[in-house]
mmCIF file of the N, C-alpha and C atoms, coordinates in Angstrom:
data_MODEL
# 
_entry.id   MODEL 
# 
loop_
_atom_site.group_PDB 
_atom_site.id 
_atom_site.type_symbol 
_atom_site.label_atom_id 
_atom_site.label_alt_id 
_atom_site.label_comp_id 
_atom_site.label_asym_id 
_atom_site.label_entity_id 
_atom_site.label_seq_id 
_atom_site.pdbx_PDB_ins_code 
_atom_site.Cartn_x 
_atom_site.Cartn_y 
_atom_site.Cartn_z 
_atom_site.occupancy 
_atom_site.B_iso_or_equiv 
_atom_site.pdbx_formal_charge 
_atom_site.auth_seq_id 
_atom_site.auth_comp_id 
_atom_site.auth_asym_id 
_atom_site.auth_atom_id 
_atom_site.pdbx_PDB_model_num 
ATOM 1  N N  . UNK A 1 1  ? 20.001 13.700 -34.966 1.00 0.00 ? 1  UNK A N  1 
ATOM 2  C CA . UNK A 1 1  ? 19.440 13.912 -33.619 1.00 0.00 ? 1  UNK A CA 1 
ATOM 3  C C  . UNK A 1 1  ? 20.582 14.021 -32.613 1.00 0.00 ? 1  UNK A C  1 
ATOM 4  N N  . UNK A 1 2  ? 20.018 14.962 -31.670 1.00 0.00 ? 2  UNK A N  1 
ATOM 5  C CA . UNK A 1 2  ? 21.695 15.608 -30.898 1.00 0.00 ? 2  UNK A CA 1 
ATOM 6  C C  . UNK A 1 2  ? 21.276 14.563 -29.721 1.00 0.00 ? 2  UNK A C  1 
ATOM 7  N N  . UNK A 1 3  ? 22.287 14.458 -28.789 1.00 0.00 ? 3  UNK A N  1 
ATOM 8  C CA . UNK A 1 3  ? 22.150 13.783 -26.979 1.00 0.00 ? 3  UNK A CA 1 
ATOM 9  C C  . UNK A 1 3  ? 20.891 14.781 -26.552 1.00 0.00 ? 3  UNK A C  1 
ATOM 10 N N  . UNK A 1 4  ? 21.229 16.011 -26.966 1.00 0.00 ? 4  UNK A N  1 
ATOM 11 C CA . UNK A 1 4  ? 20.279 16.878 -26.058 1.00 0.00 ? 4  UNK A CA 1 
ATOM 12 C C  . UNK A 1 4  ? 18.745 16.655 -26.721 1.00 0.00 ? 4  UNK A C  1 
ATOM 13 N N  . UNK A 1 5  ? 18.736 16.358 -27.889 1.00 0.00 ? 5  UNK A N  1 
ATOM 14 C CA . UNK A 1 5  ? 16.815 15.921 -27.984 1.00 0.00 ? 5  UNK A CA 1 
ATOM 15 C C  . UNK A 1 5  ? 16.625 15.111 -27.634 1.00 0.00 ? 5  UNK A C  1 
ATOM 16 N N  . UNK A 1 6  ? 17.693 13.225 -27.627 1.00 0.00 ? 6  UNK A N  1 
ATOM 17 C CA . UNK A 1 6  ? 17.589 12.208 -27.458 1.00 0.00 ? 6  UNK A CA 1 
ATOM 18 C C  . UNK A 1 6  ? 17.137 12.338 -25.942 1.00 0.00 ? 6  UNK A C  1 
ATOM 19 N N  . UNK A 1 7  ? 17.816 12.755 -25.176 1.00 0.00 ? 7  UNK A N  1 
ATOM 20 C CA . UNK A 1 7  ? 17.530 13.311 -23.651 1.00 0.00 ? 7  UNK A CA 1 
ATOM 21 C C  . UNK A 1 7  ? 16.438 13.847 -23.127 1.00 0.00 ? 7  UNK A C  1 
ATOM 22 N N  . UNK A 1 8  ? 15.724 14.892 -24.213 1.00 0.00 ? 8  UNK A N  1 
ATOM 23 C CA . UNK A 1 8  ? 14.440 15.575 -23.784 1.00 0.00 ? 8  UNK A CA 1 
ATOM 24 C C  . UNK A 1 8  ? 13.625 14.419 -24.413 1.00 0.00 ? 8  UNK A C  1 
ATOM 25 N N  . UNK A 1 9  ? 13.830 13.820 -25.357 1.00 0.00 ? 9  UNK A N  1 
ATOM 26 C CA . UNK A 1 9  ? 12.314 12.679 -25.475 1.00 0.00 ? 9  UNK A CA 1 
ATOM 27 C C  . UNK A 1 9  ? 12.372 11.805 -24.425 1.00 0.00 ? 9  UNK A C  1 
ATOM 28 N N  . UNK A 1 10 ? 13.332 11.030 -24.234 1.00 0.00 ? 10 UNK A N  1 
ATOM 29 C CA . UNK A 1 10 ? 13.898 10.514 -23.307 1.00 0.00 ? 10 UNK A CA 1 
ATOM 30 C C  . UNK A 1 10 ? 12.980 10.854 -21.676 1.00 0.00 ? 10 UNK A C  1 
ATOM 31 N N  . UNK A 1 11 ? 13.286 11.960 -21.351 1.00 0.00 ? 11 UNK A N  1 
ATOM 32 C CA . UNK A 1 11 ? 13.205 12.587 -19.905 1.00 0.00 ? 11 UNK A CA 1 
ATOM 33 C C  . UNK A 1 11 ? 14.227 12.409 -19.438 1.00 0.00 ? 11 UNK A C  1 
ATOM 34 N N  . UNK A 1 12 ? 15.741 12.392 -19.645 1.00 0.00 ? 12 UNK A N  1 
ATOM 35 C CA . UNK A 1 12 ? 16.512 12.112 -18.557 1.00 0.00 ? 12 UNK A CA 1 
ATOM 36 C C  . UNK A 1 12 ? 17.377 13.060 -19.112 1.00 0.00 ? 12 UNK A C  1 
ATOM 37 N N  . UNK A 1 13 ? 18.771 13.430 -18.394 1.00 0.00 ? 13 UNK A N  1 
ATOM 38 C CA . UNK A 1 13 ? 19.578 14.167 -18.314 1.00 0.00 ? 13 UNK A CA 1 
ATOM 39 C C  . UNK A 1 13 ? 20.435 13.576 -19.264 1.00 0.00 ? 13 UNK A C  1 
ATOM 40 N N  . UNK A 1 14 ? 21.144 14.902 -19.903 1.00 0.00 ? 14 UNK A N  1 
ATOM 41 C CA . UNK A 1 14 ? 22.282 14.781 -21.220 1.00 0.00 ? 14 UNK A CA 1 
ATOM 42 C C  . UNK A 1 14 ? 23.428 13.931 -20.843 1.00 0.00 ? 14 UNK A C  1 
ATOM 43 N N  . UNK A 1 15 ? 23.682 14.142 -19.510 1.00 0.00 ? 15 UNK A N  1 
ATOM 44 C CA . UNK A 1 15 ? 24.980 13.343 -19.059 1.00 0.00 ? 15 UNK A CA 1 
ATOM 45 C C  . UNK A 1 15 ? 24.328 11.721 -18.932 1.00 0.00 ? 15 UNK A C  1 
ATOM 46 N N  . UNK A 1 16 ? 22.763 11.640 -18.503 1.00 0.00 ? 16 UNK A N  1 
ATOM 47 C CA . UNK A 1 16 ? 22.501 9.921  -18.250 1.00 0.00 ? 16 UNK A CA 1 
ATOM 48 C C  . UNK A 1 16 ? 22.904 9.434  -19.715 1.00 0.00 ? 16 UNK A C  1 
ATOM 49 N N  . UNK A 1 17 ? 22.536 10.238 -20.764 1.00 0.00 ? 17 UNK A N  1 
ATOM 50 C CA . UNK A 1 17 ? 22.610 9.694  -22.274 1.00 0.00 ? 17 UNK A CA 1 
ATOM 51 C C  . UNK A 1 17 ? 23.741 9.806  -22.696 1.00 0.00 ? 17 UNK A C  1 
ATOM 52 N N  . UNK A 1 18 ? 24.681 10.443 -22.608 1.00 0.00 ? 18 UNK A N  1 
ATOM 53 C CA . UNK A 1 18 ? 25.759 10.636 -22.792 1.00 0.00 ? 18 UNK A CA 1 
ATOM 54 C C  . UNK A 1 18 ? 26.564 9.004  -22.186 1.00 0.00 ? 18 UNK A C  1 
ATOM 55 N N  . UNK A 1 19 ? 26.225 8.746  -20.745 1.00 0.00 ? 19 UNK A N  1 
ATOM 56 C CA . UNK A 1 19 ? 26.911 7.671  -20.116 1.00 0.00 ? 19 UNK A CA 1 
ATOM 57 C C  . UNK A 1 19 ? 26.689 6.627  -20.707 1.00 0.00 ? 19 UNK A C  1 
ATOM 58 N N  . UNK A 1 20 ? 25.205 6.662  -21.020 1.00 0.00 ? 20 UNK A N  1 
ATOM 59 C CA . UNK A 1 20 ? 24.547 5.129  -22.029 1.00 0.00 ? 20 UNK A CA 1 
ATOM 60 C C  . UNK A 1 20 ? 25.340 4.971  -23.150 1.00 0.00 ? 20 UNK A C  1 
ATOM 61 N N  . UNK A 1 21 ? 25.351 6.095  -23.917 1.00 0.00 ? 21 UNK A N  1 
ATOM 62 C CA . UNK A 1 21 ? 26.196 5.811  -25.171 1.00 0.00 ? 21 UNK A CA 1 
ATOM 63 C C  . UNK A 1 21 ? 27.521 5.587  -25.096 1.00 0.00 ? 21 UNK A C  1 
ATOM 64 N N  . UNK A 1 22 ? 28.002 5.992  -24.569 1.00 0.00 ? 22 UNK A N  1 
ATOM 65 C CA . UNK A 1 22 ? 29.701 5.641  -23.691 1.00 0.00 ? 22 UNK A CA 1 
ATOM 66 C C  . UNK A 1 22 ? 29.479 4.136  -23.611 1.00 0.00 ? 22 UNK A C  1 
ATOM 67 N N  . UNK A 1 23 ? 28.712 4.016  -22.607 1.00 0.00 ? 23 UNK A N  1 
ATOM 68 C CA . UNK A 1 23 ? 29.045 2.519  -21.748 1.00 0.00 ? 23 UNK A CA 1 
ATOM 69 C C  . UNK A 1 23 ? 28.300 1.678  -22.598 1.00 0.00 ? 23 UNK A C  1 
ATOM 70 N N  . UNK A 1 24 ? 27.243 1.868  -23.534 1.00 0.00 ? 24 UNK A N  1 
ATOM 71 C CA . UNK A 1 24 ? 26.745 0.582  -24.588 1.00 0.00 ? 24 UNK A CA 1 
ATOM 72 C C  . UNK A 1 24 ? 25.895 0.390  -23.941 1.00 0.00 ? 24 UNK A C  1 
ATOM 73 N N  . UNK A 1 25 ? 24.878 -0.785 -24.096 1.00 0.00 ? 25 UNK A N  1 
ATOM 74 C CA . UNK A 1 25 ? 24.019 -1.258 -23.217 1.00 0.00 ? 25 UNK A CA 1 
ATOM 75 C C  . UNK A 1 25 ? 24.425 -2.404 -22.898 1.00 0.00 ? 25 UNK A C  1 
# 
């Protein structure tokens, strides 16, 4: 699963998911 599906199930933007996975929770 890419950022960009995780993002569209999600609803939020590739870069919010991108930052999450960067920064951890």
């Amino acid at each position: 699963m890419t950022i960009k599906e995780v993002a569209s199930q999600a609803g939020v933007s590739t870069a919010a998911v991108s930052r999450y996975f960067n920064g951890g929770s």
